[in-house]
SEBA-104455 format. One record per residue (C-alpha): residue in three letters; x, y, z; chain. Coordinates in pm, 1 decimal. Example, Ala and Ser with C-alpha at 12.3 -4.5 7.8 and 13.67 -1.06 7.14 Angstrom:
# SEBA-104455
+-----+----------+----------+----------+---+
:   r :        X :        Y :        Z : c :
+-----+----------+----------+----------+---+
: ALA :   1230.0 :   -450.0 :    780.0 : A :
: SER :   1367.0 :   -106.0 :    714.0 : A :
+-----+----------+----------+----------+---+
This chain:
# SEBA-104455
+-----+----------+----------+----------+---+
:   r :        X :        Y :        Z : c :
+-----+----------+----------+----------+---+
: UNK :     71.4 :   1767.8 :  -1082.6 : A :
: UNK :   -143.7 :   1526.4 :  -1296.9 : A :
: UNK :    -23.3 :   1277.4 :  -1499.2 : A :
: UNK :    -63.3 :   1379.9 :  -1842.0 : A :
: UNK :   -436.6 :   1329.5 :  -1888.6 : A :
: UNK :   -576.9 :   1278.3 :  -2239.5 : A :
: UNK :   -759.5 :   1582.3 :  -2260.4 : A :
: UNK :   -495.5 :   1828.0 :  -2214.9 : A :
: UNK :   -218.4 :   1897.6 :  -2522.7 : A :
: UNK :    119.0 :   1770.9 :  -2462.8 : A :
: UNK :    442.2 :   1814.0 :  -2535.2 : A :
: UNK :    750.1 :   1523.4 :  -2590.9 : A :
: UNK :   1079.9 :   1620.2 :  -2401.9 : A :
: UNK :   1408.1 :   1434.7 :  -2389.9 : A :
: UNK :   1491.7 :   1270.5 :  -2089.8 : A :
: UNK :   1818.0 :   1493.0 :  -2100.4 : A :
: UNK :   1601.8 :   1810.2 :  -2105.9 : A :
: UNK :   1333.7 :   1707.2 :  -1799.1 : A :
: UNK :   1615.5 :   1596.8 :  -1565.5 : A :
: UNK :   1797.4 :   1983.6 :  -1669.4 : A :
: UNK :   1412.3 :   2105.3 :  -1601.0 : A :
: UNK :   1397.6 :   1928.2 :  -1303.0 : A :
: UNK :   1781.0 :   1952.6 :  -1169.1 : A :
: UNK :   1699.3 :   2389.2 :  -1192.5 : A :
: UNK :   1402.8 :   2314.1 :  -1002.5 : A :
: UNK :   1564.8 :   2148.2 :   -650.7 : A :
: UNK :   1836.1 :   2468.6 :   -730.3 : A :
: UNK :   1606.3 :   2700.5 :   -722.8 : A :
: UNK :   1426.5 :   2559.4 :   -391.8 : A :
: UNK :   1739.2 :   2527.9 :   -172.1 : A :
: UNK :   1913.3 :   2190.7 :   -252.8 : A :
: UNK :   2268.4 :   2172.7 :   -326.3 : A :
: UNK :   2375.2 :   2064.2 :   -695.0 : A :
: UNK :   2500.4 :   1703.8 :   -585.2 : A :
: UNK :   2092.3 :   1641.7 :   -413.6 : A :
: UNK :   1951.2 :   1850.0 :   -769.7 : A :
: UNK :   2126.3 :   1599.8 :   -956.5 : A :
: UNK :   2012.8 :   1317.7 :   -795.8 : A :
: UNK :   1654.5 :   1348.9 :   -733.7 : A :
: UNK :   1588.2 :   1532.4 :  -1120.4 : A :
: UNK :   1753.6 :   1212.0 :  -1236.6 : A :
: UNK :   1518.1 :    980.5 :  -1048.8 : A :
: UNK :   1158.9 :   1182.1 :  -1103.1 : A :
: UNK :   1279.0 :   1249.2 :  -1508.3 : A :
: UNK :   1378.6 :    855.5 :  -1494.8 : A :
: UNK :    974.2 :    728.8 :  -1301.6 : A :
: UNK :    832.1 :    994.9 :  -1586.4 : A :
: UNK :   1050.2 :    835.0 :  -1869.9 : A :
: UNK :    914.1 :    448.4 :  -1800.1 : A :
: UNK :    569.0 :    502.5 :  -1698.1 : A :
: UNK :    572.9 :    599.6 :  -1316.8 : A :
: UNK :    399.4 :    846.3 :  -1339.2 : A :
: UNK :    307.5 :    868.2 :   -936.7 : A :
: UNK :    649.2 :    908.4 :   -916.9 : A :
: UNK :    724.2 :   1140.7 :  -1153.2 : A :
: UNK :    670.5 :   1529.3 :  -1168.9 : A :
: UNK :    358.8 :   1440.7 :   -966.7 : A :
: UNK :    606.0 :   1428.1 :   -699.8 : A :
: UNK :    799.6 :   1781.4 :   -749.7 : A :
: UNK :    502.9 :   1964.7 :   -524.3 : A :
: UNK :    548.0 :   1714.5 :   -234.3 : A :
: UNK :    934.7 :   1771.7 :   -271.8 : A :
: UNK :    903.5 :   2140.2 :   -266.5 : A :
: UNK :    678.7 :   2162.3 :     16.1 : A :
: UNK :    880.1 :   1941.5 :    252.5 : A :
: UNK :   1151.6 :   2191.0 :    132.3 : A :
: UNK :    974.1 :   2480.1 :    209.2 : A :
: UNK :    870.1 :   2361.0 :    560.2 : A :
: UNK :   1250.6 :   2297.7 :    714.5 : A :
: UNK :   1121.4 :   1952.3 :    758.2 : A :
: UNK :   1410.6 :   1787.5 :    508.3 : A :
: UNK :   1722.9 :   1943.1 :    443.5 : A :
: UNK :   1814.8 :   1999.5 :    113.2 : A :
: UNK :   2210.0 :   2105.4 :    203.6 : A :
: UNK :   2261.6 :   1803.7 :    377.3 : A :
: UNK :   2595.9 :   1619.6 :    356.3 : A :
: UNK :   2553.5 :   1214.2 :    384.7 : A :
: UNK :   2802.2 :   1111.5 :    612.7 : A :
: UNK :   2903.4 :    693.1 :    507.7 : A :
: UNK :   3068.4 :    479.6 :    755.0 : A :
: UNK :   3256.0 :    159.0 :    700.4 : A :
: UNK :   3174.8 :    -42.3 :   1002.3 : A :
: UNK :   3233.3 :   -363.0 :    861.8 : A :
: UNK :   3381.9 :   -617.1 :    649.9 : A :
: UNK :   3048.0 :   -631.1 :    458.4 : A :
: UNK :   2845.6 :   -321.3 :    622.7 : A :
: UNK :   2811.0 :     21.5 :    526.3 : A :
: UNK :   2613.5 :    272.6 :    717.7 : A :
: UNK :   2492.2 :    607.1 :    597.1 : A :
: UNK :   2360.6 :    868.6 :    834.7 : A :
: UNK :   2179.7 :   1131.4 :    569.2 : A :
: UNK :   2143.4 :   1396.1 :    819.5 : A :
: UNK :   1820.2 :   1486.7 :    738.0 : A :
: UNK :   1854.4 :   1459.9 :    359.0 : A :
: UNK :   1700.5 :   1276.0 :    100.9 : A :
: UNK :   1783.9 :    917.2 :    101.0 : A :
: UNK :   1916.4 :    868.6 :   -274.3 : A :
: UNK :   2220.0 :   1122.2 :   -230.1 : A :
: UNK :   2296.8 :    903.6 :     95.8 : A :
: UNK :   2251.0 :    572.7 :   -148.8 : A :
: UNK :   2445.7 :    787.4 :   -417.7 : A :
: UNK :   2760.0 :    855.6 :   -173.8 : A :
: UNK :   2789.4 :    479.7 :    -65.3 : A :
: UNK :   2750.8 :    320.3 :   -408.5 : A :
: UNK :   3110.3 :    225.1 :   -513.5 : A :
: UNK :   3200.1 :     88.1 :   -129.2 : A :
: UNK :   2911.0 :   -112.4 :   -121.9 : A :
: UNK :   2971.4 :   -247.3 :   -438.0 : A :
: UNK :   3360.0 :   -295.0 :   -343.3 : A :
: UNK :   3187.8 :   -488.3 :    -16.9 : A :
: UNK :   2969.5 :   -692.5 :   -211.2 : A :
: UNK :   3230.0 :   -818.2 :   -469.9 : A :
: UNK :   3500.1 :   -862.7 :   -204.0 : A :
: UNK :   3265.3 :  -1050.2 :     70.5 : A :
: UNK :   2993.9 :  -1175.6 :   -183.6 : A :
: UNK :   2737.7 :   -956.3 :     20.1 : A :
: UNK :   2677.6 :   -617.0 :    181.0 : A :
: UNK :   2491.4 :   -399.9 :    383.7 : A :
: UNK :   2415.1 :    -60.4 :    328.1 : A :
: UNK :   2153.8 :     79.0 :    616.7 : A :
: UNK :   2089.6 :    471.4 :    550.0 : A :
: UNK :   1899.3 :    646.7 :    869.3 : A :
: UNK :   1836.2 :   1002.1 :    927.1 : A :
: UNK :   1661.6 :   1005.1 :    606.4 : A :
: UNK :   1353.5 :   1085.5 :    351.5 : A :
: UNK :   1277.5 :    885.1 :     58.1 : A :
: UNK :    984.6 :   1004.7 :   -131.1 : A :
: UNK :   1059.1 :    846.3 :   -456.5 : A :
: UNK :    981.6 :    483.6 :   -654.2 : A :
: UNK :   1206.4 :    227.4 :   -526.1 : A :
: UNK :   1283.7 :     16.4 :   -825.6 : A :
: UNK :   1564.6 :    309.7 :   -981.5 : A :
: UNK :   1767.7 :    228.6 :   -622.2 : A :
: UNK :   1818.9 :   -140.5 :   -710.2 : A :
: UNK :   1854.2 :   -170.7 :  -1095.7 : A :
: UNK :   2182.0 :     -8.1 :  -1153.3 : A :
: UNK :   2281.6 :   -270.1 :   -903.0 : A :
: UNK :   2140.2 :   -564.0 :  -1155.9 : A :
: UNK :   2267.2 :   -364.8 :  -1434.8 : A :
: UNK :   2618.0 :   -416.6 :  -1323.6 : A :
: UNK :   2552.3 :   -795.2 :  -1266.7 : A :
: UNK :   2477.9 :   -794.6 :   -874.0 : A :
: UNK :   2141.8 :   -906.5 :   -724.7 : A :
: UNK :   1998.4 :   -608.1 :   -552.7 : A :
: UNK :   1689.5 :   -619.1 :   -231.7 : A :
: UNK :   1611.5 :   -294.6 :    -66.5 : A :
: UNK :   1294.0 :   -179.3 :    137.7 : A :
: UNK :   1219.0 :    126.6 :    313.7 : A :
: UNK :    934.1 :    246.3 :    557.2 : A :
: UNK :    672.4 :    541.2 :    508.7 : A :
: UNK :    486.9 :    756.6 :    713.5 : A :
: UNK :    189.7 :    590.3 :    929.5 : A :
: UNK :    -79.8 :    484.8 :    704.7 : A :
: UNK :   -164.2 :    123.5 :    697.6 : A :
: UNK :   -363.7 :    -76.1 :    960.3 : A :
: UNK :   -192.4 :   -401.8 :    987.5 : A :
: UNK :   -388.9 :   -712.7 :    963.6 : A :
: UNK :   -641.2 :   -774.7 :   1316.7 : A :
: UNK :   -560.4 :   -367.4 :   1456.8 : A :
: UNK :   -766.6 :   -169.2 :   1440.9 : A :
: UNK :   -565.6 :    180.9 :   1357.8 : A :
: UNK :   -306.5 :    269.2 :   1118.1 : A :
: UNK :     84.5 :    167.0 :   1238.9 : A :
: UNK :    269.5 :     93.6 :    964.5 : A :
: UNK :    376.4 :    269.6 :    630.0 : A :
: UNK :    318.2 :    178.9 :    265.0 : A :
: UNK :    641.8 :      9.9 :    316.9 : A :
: UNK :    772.6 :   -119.2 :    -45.2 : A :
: UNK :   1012.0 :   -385.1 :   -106.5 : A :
: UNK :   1234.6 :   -358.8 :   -441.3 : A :
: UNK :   1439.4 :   -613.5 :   -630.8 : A :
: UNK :   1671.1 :   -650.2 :   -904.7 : A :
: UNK :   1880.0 :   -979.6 :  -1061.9 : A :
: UNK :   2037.3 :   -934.2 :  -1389.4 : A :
: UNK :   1974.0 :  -1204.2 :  -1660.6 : A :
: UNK :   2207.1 :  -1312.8 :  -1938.6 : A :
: UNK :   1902.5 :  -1232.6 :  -2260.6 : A :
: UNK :   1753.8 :   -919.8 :  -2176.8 : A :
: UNK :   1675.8 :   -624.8 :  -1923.9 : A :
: UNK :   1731.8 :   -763.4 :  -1549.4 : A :
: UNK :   1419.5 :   -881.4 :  -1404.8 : A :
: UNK :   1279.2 :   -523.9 :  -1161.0 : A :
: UNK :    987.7 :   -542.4 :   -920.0 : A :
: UNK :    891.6 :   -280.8 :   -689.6 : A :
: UNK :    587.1 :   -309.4 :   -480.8 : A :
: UNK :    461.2 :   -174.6 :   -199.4 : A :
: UNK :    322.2 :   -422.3 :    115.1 : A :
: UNK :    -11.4 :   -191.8 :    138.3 : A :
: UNK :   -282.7 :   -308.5 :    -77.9 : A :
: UNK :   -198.2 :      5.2 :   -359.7 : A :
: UNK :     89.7 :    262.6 :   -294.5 : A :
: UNK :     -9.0 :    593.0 :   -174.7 : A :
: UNK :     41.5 :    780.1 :   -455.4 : A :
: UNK :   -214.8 :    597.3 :   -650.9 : A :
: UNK :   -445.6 :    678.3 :   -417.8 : A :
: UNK :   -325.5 :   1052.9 :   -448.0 : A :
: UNK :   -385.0 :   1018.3 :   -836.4 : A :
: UNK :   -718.9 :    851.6 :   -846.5 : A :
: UNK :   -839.2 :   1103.4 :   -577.8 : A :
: UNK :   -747.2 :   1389.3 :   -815.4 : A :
: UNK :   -854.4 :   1247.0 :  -1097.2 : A :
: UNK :  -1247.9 :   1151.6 :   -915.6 : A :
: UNK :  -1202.0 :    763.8 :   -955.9 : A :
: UNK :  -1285.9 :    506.3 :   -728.1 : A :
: UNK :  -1038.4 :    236.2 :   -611.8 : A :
: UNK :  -1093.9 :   -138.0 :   -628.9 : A :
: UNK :  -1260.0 :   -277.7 :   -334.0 : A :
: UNK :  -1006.7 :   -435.1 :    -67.8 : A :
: UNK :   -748.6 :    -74.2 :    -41.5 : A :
: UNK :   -852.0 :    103.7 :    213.0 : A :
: UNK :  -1138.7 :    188.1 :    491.5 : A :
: UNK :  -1271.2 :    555.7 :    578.1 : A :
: UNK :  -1174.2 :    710.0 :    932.0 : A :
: UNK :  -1453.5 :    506.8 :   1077.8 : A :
: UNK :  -1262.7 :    201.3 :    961.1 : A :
: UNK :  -1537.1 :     90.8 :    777.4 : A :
: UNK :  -1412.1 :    -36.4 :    427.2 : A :
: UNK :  -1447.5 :    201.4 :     93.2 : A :
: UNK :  -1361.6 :    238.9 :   -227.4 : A :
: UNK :  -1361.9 :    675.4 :   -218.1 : A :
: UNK :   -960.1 :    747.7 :   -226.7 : A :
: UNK :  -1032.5 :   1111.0 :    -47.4 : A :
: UNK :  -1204.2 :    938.4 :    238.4 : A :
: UNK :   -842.7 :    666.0 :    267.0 : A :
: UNK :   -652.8 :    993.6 :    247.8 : A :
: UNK :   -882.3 :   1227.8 :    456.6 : A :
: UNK :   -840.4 :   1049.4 :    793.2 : A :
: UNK :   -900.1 :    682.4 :    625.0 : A :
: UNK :   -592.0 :    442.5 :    563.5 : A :
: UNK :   -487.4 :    145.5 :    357.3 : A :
: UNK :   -481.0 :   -211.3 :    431.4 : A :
: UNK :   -213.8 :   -427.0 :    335.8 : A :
: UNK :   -193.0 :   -659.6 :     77.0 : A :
: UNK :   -288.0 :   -982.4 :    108.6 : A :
: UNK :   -431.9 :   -969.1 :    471.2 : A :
: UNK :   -165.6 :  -1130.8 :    712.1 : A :
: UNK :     92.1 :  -1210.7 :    435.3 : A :
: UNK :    100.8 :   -809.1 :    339.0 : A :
: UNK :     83.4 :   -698.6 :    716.2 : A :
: UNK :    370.1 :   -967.9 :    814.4 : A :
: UNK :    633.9 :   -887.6 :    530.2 : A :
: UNK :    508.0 :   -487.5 :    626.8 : A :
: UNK :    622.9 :   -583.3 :   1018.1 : A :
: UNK :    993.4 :   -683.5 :    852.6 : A :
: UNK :   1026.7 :   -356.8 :    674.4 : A :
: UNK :    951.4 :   -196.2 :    931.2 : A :
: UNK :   1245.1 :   -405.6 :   1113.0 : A :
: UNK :   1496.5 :   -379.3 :    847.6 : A :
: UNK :   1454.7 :    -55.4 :    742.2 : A :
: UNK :   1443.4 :    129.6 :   1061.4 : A :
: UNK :   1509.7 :   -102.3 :   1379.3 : A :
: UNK :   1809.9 :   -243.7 :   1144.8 : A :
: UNK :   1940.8 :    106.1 :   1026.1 : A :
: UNK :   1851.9 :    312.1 :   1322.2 : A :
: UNK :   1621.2 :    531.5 :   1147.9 : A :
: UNK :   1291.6 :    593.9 :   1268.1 : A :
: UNK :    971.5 :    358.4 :   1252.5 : A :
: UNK :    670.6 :    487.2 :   1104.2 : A :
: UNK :    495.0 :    639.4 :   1357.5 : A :
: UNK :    817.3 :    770.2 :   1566.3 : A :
: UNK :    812.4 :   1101.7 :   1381.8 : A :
: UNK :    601.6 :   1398.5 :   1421.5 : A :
: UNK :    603.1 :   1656.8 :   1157.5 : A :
: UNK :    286.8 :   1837.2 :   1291.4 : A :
: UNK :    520.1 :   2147.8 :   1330.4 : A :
: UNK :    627.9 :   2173.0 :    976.4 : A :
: UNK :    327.1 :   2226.2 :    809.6 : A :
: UNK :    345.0 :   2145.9 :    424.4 : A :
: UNK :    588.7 :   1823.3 :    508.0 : A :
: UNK :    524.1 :   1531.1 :    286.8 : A :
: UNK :    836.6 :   1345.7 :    270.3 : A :
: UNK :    859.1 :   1028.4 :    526.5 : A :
: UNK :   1164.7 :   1095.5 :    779.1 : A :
: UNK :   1307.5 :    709.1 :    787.3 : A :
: UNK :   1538.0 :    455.4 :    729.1 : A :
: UNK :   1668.1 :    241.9 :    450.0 : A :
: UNK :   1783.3 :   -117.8 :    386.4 : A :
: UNK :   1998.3 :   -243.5 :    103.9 : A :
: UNK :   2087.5 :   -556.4 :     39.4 : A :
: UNK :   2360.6 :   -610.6 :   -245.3 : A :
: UNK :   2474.7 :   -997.3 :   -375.2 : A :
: UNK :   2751.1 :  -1098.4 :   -601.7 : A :
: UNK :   2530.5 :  -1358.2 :   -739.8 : A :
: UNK :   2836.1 :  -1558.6 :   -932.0 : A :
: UNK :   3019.2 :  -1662.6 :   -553.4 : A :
: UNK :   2739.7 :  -1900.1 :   -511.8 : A :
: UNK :   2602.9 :  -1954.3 :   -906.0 : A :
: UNK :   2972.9 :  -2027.2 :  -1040.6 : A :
: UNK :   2967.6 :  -1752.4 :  -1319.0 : A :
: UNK :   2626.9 :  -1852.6 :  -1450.0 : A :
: UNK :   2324.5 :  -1688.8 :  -1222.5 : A :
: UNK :   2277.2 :  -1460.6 :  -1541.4 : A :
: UNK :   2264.4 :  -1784.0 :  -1744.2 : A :
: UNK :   1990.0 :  -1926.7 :  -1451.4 : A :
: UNK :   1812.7 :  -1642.5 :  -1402.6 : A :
: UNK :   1725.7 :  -1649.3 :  -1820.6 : A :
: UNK :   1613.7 :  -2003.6 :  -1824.2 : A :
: UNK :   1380.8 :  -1908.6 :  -1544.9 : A :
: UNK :   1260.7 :  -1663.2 :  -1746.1 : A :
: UNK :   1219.7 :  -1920.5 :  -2026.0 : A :
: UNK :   1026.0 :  -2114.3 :  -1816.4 : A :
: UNK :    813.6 :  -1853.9 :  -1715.7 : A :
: UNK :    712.6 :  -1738.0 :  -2085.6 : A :
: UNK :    679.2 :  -2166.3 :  -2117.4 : A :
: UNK :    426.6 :  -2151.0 :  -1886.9 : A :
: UNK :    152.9 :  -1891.4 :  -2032.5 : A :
: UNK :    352.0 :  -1575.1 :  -1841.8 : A :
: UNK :    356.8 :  -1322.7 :  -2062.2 : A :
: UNK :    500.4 :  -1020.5 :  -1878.3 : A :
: UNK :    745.0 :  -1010.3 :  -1659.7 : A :
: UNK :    779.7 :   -752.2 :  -1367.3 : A :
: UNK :    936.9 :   -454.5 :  -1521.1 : A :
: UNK :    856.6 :   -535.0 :  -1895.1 : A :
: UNK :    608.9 :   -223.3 :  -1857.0 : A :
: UNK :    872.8 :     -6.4 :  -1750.1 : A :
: UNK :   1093.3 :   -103.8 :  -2038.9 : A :
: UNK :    844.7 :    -90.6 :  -2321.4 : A :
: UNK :    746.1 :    316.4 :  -2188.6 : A :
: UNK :   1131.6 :    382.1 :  -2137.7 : A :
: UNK :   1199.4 :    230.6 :  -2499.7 : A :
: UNK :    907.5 :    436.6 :  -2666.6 : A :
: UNK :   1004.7 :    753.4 :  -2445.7 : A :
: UNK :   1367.0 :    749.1 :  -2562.4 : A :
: UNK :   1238.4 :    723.3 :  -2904.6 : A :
: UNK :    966.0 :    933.4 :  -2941.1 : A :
: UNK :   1029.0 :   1181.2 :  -2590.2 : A :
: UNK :    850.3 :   1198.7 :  -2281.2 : A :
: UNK :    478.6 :   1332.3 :  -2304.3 : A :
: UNK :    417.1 :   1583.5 :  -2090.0 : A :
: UNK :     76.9 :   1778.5 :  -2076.5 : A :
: UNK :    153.4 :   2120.0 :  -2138.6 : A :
: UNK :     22.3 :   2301.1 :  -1841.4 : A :
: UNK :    254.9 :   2055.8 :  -1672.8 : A :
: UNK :    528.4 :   2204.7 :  -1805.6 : A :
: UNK :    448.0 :   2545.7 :  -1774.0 : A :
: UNK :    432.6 :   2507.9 :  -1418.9 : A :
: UNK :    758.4 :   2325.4 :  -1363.4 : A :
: UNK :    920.5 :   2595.1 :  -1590.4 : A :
: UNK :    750.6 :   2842.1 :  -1367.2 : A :
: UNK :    901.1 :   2658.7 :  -1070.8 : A :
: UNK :   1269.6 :   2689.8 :  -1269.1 : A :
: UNK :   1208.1 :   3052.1 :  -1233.1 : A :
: UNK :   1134.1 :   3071.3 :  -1629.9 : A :
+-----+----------+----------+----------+---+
């Protein structure tokens, strides 16, 4: 699905009525209520603040992988306590977020008790934007790190064929005068998605994100996507912190690398069968009650300094103007995921 391009009429919803929109959806396509719940809340929540590659764009990818038997939709998360300050998660097959849902309150128990935990999810599919994993994390004053690996799609720095995965990184800290300070990036040179939206949209890419399936260097997104593949960011820097993802999220967890599964047999399967890594910090063991109180003057300094915005501050300004004006949604947008309801 697009992302509301400017030539098409829209429509404002509330975020209550896109995540009920979105919630009937996964029903209607085979997931229990618990998964529904989860994954309409974190597409409605990318749509309200601006993500929009994570968004309803996603909802076709999610119902093909669906449709294909290549993620199950029933699946029960099974979480293990196997440690004073480790939790592990085997998803069976499910989407990670329901996995990340069922462990929340025992890592958090971990992470105030010990000062830090561990929560590695395996068996899983995570097809979503990675900041809405760590910021209820900050919101409850806990520094939050978590990074997860994608399907096969990036040539690391000096190869010479694609190995690793978009691979994005996400963290949270709270901070005692405002929103908690959210980044979310991926270690390719532009996340996947975008390349899925400027390819459907006919724009070019900057130079630097990808080469064609000649692995000569373009700018075309359908040639990256059409047997091309991305580069990382920032040459041996992006490939290196790409190589630790990789690590934590599935050597650490036990789930699989990026190019250790083969969905050729499930045609229509979109969704990245991985692992996950969380990291989760009570910041005030080592801070003395006042990281909050740190993390602001840093931002101080930062504004001091000529920085204007500050990762997230995009995010916050669309979710503030979608809660008060609605969501826009292009209409034929919403026709079709109201079709997909069974409307």
């Amino acid at each position: 699905m697009r992302a509301n391009p400017a030539d098409q009429s829209t429509r404002a919803v509330s975020l209550e009525q896109l995540t009920d929109l979105l919630r009937r959806i996964f029903l209607a396509h085979g997931t229990r209520a618990e998964v529904a719940e989860v994954l309409a809340e974190n597409c409605a929540s990318a749509q309200r603040d601006g993500s929009h590659s994570h968004g309803i764009f996603r909802i076709p990818g999610y119902l093909s992988s669906l449709a294909s038997g290549w993620v199950d939709g029933k699946a029960v998360p099974v979480v293990e306590d196997v440690g004073a300050a480790f939790v592990r998660v085997d998803a069976g097959g499910g989407f990670a977020q329901p996995a990340l849902a069922a462990a929340r309150a025992l890592l958090i128990d971990k992470a105030r008790s010990a000062g830090i935990a561990v929560l590695a999810i395996r068996n899983s599919h995570h097809f979503a934007a990675l900041w809405p994993d760590v910021e209820p994390f900050a919101e409850q004053g806990l520094v939050a790190l978590s990074m997860v690996n994608s399907m096969t799609c990036v040539v690391p720095h000096g190869a010479r064929q694609p190995l690793f995965g978009t691979n994005p990184i996400a963290f949270a800290a709270p901070r005692a005068g405002g929103e908690p300070v959210v980044f979310d990036l991926a270690t390719s040179a532009v996340a996947h998605g975008d390349v899925q939206i400027a390819a459907r949209e006919g724009r070019l890419l900057p130079a630097g994100m990808g080469v064609d399936r000649d692995g000569q260097p373009t700018e075309e997104p359908r040639a990256i996507l059409e047997g091309g593949a991305l580069l990382p960011f920032g040459g041996h820097k992006g490939s290196a912190l790409s190589m630790m993802v990789e690590l934590l999220a599935a050597g650490l967890t036990g789930g699989n690398f990026s190019f250790e599964f083969d969905w050729s047999k499930h045609p229509g399967a979109q969704t990245p069968w991985t692992g996950q890594l969380l990291i989760v910090i009570d910041p005030d063991k080592g801070s003395g009650q006042s990281f909050a109180q740190r993390s602001e003057e840093l931002v101080r300094q930062l504004h001091g300094a000529g920085q204007e915005r500050l990762p997230g501050d995009r995010r916050y300004s669309e979710r503030a103007r979608s809660m008060a004006h609605g969501i826009s949604i292009a209409q034929t947008d919403l026709e079709r995921l109201q079709a997909l309801a069974g409307h």
